[in-house]
Each structure stands twice: as structure tokens, then as C-alpha cells.
C-alpha positions, -999 to +999 in steps of 0.1 A: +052+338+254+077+362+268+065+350+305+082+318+299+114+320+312+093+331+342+065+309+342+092+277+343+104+283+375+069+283+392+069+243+384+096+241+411+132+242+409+142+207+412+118+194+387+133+220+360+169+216+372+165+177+369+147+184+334+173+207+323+198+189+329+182+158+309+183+184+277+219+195+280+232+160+288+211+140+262+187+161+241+151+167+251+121+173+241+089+201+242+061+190+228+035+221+218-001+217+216-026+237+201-066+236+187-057+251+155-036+240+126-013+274+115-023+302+119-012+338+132-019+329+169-002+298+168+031+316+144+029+340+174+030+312+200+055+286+184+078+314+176+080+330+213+086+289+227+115+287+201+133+322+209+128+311+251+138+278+249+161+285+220+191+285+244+188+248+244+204+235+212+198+202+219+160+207+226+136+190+203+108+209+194+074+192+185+037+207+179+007+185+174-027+198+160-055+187+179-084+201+155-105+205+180-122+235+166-137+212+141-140+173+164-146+178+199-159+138+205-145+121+239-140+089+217-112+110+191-099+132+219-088+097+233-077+077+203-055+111+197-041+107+235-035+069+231-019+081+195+007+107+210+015+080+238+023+054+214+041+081+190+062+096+217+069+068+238+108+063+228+115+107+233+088+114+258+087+152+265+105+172+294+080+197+290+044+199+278+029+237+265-007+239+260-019+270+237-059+271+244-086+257+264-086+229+248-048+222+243-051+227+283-075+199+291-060+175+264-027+182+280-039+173+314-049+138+302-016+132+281+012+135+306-005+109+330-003+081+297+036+090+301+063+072+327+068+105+342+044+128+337+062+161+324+059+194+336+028+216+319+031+251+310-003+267+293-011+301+279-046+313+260-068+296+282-097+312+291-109+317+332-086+292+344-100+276+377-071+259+395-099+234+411-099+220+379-059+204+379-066+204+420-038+173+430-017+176+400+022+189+404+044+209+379+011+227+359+014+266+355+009+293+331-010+323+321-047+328+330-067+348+304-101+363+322-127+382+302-145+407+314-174+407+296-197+424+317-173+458+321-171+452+284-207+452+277-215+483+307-188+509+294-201+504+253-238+506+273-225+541+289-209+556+256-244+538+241-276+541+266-295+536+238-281+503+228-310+478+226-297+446+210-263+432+212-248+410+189-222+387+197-199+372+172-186+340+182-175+304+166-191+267+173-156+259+186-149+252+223-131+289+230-162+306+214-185+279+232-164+291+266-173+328+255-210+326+248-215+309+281-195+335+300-216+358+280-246+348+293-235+342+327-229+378+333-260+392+318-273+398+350-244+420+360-254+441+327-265+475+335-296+476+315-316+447+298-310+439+265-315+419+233-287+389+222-283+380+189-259+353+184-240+353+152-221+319+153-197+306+125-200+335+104-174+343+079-160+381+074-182+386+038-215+377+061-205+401+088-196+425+066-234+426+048-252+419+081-233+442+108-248+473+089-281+462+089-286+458+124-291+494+134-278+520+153-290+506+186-270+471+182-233+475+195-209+443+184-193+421+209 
């Protein structure tokens, strides 16, 4: 979050001098969204876009929930957007931050239900592929590429006689984003191996299982 004050200007100078401007002279508005409801990551987050933009007294600070670890449905992701549009209609925001994957997409969709769509800033996202916003202005943030495959190799080379891995992930869509990635690079691995997927387990299941997979299982 400390890349902000240098991430803003890559959305152009006019567009953040005109914006700017608009939260001196009248008050504005940042509007934060995020999958998860509070946690660490998201104290980490909302605290780092308070201390950047916390030269702005007048700034209004709001931070929406999406929940999308738990729904992921089309039909709620767009009753939510048609929500936020109806709900911020009268202070729509000078600047949009999106804190995940899907924080990024739902963000990309917002900001078009608005009169003037408002610049996007996003961070946590996973393998960003510009193609994806191709023909949309003002969008830029941090990109966060895995390398799973150098990962996997170097415990393989401190290991060669790994057999299975296990990979710990969640049902959500940044653990979805994972897996796949995951498996996309298995190819790339430097010896053939076994996957077990451990998905949604909790710490006390981990912490009985892990130990009984064996000395030739490393943990991803």
C-alpha cells in the first residue's frame, strides 16, 4: 500500500489533478473493496489507503465487503453492483481500490454503472493480464505473480525424494486462481509427482493430517 502515492500518477495527471482538486474543493470520496470481511490482510490494506491518502482531510473513506469467498453467483455479484450504484449515487467515488482478484473484476463492472467512471487502483491480484481491462482508461496497480513452478523445483532440489505434494488451498476464487496455476505448471516441474489437494481445511485438520503424510510429501 506504500506504492500508492506512486501508483496514482500512472492513471494520468489530468485525471488525478481534476480529481484532486474535486476533494480539496468539495470533499470526495474512495471507495475500498475487498473479498473478505476484517481481517489482518484487509487491517494491513485499509490502514496503508488511510495513511496515503490521509493528507486529504476532506476525503471520505468507504470499504464494502463483497463476500465473495463464501457467494461467487453472477446473479449476486450484480444485484451487489446495481446495490453500490443506487447506494453511492448522490457521493460517487473519485477513486475506486480493489484489494484481490475478485475486488479487481467487481471493480471493473462498478465504475461503468457510475456518470464518470472513477479512476481504479488494485493491489493483491493474482497474474494480472492487462488484456483483460484492454480499452479501459485510468486502471493501475500492483500485479502479484506466483511462481509456482521455481517454488515446487527448488523444495524438489533440497527434496529429490519428494513424491507427493500437498497443496493447501481454499474453495474461494484466490485459492481457485492458485490451484489452477498449480496445475498449469506441472509440466514445468522437474520430476513427476503426486497432488493431493487439501481444500477448506481448518488449522486443527492440518495440524493432525500434515504429519501423517510422510517424509516424501513437501507442503505447498
Amino acid at each position: 500500500t506504500s506504492r500508492l502515492s506512486s501508483l496514482l500518477p500512472a492513471l494520468g495527471e489530468e485525471t488525478i489533478v481534476l480529481r484532486l482538486d474535486n476533494i480539496r474543493n468539495a470533499g470526495g470520496h474512495a471507495l475500498s473493496l475487498r473479498e473478505m470481511v476484517w481481517d489482518k490482510w484487509s487491517q494491513s490494506i485499509s490502514g496503508g489507503l488511510m495513511e496515503e491518502l490521509g493528507v486529504f482531510p476532506e476525503l471520505n473513506f468507504h470499504f464494502e465487503y463483497l463476500d465473495t469467498r463464501n457467494i461467487q453467483e453472477e446473479a449476486y455479484l450484480s444485484r451487489y453492483r446495481a446495490l453500490l450504484a443506487e447506494k453511492y449515487h448522490a457521493n460517487q467515488p473519485d477513486l475506486i481500490v480493489a484489494c484481490d482478484d475478485a475486488a479487481f473484476a467487481f471493480g471493473l463492472k462498478l465504475r461503468s454503472e457510475f456518470r464518470e467512471p472513477a479512476p481504479l487502483v488494485f493491489c493483491g491480484v493474482n497474474d494480472a493480464d492487462p488484456a483483460s481491462w484492454a480499452g479501459e482508461e485510468m486502471v493501475t496497480g500492483v500485479n502479484e505473480a506466483v511462481d509456482i513452478a521455481g517454488t515446487v523445483n527448488s523444495a524438489l532440489r533440497l527434496f529429490p525424494s519428494t513424491r507427493k505434494i500437498a497443496v493447501v488451498t481454499s474453495s474461494g476464487v484466490l485459492g481457485s486462481i492458485n490451484l489452477e496455476l498449480y496445475h498449469d505448471q506441472k509440466s514445468r516441474f522437474s520430476h513427476e509427482v503426486e497432488t493431493i489437494e487439501l481444500i477448506d481445511y481448518d488449522t486443527s485438520r492440518l495440524s493432525s493430517l500434515l504429519p501423517a503424510l510422510g517424509e516424501e510429501t513437501i507442503v505447498l
